[in-house]
N, C-alpha and C positions, 0 to 999 in steps of 0.2 A: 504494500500500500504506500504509494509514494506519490510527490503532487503532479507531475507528469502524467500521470493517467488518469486524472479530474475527478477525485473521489467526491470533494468538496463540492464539484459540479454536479453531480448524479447525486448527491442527498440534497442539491437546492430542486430539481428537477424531479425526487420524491416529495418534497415539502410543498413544491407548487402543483404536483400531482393530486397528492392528496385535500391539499386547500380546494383544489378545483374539481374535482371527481370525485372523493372518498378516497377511504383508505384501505380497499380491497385491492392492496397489493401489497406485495412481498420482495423487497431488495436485499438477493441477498450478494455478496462483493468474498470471492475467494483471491484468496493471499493473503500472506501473512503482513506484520506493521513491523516497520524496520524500528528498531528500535532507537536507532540512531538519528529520527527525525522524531522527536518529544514531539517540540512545538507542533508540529502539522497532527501527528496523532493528538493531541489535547485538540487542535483544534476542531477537530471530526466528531470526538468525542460533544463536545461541548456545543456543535452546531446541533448534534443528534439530543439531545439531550435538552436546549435550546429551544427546541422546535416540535418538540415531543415526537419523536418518532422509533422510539425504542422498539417499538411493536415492530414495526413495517420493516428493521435493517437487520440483517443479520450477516455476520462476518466468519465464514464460513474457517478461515484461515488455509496452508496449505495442506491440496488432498494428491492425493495418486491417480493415476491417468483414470484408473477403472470409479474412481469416484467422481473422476472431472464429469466421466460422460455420463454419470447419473444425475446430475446436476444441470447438466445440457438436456437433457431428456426430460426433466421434471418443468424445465422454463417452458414461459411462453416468448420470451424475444428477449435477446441482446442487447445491450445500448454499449455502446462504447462512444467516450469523451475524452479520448485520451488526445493530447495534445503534443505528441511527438513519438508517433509512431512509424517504423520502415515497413515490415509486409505488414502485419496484422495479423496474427496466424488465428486469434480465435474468430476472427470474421470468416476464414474458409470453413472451420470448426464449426459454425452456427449454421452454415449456407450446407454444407454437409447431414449434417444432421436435422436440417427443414425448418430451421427454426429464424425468424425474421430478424434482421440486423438494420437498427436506428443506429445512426454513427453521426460523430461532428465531421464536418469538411475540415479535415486537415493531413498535414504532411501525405503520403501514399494512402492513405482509406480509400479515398474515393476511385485510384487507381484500382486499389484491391478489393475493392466489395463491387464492382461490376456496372454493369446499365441497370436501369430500371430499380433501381433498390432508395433506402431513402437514407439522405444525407442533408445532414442540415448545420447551418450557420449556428451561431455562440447564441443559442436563445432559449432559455430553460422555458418559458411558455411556453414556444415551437415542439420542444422534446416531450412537455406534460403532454401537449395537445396529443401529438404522433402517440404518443403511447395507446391514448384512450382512444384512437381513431380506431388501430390494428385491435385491440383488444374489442372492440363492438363491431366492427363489419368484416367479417370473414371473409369476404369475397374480395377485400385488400389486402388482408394476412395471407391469403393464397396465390395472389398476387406477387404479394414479392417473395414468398416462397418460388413460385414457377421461375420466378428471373435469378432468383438465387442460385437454384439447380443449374438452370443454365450456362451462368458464369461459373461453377464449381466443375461443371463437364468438362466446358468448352475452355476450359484456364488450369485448372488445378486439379485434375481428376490423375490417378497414378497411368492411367492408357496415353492421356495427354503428355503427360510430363515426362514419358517415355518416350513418346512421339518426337516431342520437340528436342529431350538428347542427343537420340539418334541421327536427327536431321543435323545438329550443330557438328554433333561429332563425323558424322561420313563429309561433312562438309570440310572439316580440320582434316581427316583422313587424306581428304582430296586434292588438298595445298602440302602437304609432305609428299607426295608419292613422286 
């Protein structure tokens, strides 16, 4: 848990969540808190606390692969806000396993979560809103599931990423010969 991956941003985006919709939801944030950021942990602490939302967050800390994906499988959607990310590997993770990915527009997200998926600017109403939109019309939530699959096939799927090796590699094969 560290401030690069907007922990602080996803509990004001619970808080405006729940001010505006209820509070039939459930955040829960796996990784552990470095210990060596006090300050930023107290501060999390004390927003959560602040704001009453002890019910709604829960901090799972770190689990094992075979836990990760039970945790993936129990979600209804992803958010990521992380503010200086390279691939994103749990956005393939989420698009993999079906499940809808809300992201901020920054650093490569937007390269790596695909067309048709939703990304959005520094707006914690924008992210309540998105939440409670996918959570009530299914016919959205399946929506960016379909374009998710799609980007996970036709990008990162292991037939693909095999694909594209080969092709680079006979391509280098072909410049030594």
């Amino acid at each position: 848990v560290v401030p690069n991956k907007g922990y602080l941003k996803l509990l004001n985006i619970l808080y405006v969540y729940a001010l505006n919709y209820g509070k039939k939801i459930k955040l829960r944030i796996i990784g552990k808190f470095d210990e060596g950021l006090k300050k930023y942990n107290d501060e999390i602490n004390c927003f959560i606390n602040n704001n009453n939302l002890e019910n709604l967050v829960e901090f799972i800390g770190e689990v094992n692969d075979s836990t990760l994906l039970s945790y993936y499988l129990g979600s209804d959607l992803l958010i990521c806000v992380s503010e200086h990310e390279g691939f994103c590997v749990p956005i393939i993770e989420a698009q993999y396993l079906d499940l809808p990915v809300v992201a901020l527009n920054a650093c490569a997200v937007p390269e790596t979560i695909g067309k048709g998926q939703l990304i959005l600017d520094d707006d914690v109403k924008k992210f309540a809103a998105a939440i409670h939109i996918i959570s009530q019309n299914k016919e959205y939530y399946q929506y960016l599931i379909r374009n998710a699959q799609e980007n996970f096939l036709n990008r990162f799927s292991c037939q693909k990423i095999s694909e594209l090796f080969m092709h680079e590699f006979l391509k280098g094969v072909g410049k030594t010969i």
